[in-house]
C-alpha positions in Angstrom: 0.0 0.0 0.0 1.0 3.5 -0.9 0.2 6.5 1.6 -2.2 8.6 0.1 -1.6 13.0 0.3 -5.5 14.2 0.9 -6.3 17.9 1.2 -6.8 19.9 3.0 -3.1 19.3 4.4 -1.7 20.5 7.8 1.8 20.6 8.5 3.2 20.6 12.2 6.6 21.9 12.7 8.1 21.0 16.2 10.7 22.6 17.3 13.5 25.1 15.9 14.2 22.8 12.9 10.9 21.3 12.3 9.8 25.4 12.2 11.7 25.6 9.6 10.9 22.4 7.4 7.4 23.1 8.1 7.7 26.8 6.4 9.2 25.8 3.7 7.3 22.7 2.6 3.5 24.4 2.9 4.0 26.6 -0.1 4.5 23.1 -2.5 1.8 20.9 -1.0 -0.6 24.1 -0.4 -1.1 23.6 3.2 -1.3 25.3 6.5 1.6 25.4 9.4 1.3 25.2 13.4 4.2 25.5 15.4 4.7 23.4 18.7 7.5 24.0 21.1 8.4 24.9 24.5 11.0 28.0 23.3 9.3 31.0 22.1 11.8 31.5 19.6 11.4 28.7 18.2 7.2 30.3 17.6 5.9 32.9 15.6 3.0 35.1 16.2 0.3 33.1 14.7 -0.4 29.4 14.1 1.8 28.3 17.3 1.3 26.6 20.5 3.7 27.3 23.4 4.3 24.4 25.9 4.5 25.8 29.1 7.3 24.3 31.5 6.4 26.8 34.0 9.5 28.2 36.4 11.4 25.1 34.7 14.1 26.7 32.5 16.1 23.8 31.8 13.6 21.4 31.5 13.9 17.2 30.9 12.1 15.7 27.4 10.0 13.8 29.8 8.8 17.1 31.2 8.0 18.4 28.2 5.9 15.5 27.0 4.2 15.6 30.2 3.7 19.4 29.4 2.2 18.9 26.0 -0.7 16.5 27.5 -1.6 19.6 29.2 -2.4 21.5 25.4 -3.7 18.1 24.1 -7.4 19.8 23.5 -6.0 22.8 22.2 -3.9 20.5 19.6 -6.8 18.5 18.8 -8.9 21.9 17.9 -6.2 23.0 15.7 -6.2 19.5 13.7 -10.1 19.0 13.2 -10.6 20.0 9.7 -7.7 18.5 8.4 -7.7 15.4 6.8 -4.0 14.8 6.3 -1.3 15.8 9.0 2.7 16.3 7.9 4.8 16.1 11.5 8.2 17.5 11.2 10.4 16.5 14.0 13.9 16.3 14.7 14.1 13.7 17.8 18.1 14.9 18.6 15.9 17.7 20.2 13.6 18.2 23.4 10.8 19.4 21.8 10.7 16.8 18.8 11.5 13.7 21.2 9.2 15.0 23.6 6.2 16.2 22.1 6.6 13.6 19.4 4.7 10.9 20.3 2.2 12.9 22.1 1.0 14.4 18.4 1.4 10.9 16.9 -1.2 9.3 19.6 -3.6 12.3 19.2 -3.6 12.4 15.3 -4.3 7.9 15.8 -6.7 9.2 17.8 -8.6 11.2 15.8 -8.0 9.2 12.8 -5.8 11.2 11.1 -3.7 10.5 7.8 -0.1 11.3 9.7 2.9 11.0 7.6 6.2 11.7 10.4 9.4 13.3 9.3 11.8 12.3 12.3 15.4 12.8 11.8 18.1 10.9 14.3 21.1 12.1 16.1 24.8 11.6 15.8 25.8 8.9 17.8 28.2 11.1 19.7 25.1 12.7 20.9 25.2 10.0 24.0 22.8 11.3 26.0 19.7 11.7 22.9 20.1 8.4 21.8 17.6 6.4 23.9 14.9 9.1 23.8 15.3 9.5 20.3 14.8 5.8 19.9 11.7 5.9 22.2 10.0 8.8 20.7 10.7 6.8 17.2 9.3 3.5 18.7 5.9 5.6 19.2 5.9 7.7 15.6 6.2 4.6 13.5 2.9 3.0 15.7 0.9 5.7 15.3 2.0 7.0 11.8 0.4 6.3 8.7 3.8 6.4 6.9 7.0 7.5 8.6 10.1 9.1 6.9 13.4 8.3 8.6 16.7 10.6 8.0 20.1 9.7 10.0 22.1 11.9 10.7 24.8 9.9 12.2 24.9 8.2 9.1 25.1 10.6 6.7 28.4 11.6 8.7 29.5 7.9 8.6 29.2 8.3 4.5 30.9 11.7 4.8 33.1 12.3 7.7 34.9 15.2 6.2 31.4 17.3 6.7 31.0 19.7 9.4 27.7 19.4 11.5 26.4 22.5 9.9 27.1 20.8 6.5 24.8 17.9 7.7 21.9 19.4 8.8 22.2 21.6 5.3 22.2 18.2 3.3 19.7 16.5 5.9 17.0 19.1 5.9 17.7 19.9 1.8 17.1 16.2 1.0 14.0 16.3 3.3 12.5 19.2 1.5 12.8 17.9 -2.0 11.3 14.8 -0.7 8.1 17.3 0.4 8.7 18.5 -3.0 8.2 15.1 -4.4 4.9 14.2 -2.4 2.4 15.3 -5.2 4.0 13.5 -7.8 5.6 9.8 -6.7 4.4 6.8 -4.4 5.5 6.5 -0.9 5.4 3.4 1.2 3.3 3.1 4.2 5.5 1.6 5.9 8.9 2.8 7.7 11.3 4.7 5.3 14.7 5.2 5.1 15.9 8.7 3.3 19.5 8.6 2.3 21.0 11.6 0.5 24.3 12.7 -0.4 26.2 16.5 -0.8 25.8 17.6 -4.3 28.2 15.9 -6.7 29.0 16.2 -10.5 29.3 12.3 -10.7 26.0 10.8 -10.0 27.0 7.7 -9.5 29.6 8.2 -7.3 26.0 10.7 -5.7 24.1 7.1 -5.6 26.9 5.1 -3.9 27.1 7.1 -1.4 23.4 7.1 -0.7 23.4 3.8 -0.7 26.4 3.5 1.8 23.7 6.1 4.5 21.4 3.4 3.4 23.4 -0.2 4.4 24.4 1.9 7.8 20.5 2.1 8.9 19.1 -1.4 7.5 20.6 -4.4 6.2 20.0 -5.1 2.1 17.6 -8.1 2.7 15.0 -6.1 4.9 14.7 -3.4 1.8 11.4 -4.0 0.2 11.0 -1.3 -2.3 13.0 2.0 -3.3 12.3 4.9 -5.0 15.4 7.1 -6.6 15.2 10.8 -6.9 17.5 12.2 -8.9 17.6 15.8 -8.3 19.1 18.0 -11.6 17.9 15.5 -14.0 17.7 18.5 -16.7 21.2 18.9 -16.7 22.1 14.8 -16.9 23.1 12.7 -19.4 20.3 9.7 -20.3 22.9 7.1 -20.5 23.8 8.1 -17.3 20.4 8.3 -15.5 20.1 4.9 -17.8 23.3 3.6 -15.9 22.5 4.5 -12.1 18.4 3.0 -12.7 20.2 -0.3 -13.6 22.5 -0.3 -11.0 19.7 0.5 -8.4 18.1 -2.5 -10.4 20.2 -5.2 -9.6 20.3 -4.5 -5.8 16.9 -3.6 -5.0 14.0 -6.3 -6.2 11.5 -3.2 -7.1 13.0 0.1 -7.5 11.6 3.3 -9.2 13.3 6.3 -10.6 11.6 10.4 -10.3 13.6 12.5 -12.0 13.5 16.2 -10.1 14.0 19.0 -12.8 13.8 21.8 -10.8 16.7 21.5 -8.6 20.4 23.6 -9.1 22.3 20.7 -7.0 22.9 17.1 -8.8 22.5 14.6 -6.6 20.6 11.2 -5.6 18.4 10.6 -2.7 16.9 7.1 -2.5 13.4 6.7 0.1 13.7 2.5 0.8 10.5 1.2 2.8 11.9 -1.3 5.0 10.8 -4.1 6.8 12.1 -5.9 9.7 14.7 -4.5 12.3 16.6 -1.4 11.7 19.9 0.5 13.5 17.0 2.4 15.9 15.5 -0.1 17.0 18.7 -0.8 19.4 18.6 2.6 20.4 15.9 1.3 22.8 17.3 -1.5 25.2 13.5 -2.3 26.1 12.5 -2.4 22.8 12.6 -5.5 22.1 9.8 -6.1 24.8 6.4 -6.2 23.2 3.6 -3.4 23.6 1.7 -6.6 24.6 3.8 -7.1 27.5 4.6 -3.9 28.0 2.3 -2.5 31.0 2.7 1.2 30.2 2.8 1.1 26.2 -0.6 3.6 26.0 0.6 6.3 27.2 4.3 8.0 26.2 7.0 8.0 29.3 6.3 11.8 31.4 6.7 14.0 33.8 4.0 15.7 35.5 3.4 17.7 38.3 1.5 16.1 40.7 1.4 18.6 43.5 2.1 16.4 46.5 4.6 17.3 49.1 7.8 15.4 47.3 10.2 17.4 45.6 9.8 16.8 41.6 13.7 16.2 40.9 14.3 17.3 36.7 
């Protein structure tokens, strides 16, 4: 099955980064924006929702999830009359890996079509590792479709980057994938974005997606990918011939969506996957069943319960 864009779209940006994905992608799909995050700067004047921490400055993810529950009706008035919700989240942050899961349930809830952006962390980012993989855990169970970029391996593919060169690439590859919505197939299932910096030999461009690729998911647990080549104007036939039949003989159904609007040349291939993938050990417990999980139906919080113990954060 193939998610399905239905109007009239609604994109939520969470977040400093998903602020600005979500700005930029609601002129291309004709949509709205809101903007969720507990730092006003992060907010603009309309469309926004602050999450209050209170006199907590510094404040835990947990926290902040526990914070969002509080704006849960407000969130579900601004949702109603859309059919189709976009959630832009970067999970290396507090306010994606926080108030992730708490849209996600919400939009199940109200029986939303939710496609998830998440993007991952570098893995010397110790200490956003495990809720990044939590807050994951939660997006691809309640999403229609989820979208999965990684950082930490885009830096393995290109360790001469800087980190500003990697959230350039990351959140460029995401936008022409946005882009792209209208006019290609995505998977409902969980999807793997791999991109590459801009490069005047597209293959050499496609290997080094597929390298991001292999880091995330092993080959046998790819079902289905879709190439965008980005440029295409500018780029040879025989050459676009060349990297369609190299995608060919790894990937058992592949598809090729040639991008003509874009300056950079480059390839970005979106593999649905199935099975086990490098997140899913970013969460120790993970491997333990919602079934036998006793607290699986609601999202791990913090709350205020206003009883004479000290709340420790």
């Amino acid at each position: 099955m193939t998610f399905q864009l239905t109007e009239p779209v609604l994109i939520i940006g969470l977040g400093g980064v998903g602020a600005k994905l979500a700005e930029k992608a609601k002129t291309p799909l004709n949509s709205d924006c809101l903007f969720i995050s507990y730092d006003q700067n992060d907010l603009t004047e309309e469309n926004s929702i602050k999450i209050s921490t209170k006199s907590i400055i510094n404040p835990s993810t947990q926290l902040i999830r526990g914070s969002a529950l509080e704006s849960a009706d407000n969130i579900k008035e601004h949702i109603a009359n859309y059919s189709t919700i976009i959630l832009m989240s970067n999970l290396a942050g507090k306010t994606g890996a926080g108030v992730g899961p708490v849209i996600s349930k919400i939009c199940k809830e109200e029986q939303k079509n939710l496609l998830s952006f998440a993007i991952m962390p570098f893995k010397f980012e110790k200490e956003r590792i495990f809720q990044s993989g939590v807050s994951l855990k939660r997006l691809r169970e309640d999403s229609t479709c989820t979208i999965v970029l990684d950082n930490d391996a885009l830096l393995d593919s290109n360790p001469d980057l800087t980190q500003k060169q990697c959230f350039e690439i990351a959140n460029k590859a995401i936008e022409g994938m946005v882009y792209s919505l209208k006019s290609s197939e995505v998977s409902e299932d969980t999807n793997i974005l791999a991109t590459s910096k801009s490069s005047d030999d597209i293959e050499m461009s496609l290997k080094d997606s597929l390298r991001m690729l292999y880091d995330d998911a092993p080959p046998n647990s790819i079902k289905r990918s879709m190439l965008y080549v980005f440029g295409g104007k500018d780029i040879p036939i025989g050459t676009l011939d060349s990297i369609t039949n190299i995608a060919g003989g790894m990937f058992e159904h592949n598809t090729t969506h040639i991008e003509q609007s874009s300056n950079e040349s480059k390839v970005v291939v979106l593999s649905a996957v199935n099975g086990e993938t490098k997140f899913d050990s970013y969460d120790p417990l993970g491997i333990i069943s919602s079934e036998k999980t006793v607290d699986w139906d609601e999202p791990e919080c913090s709350i205020d319960c206003k009883i004479d113990i000290p709340q420790l954060e």
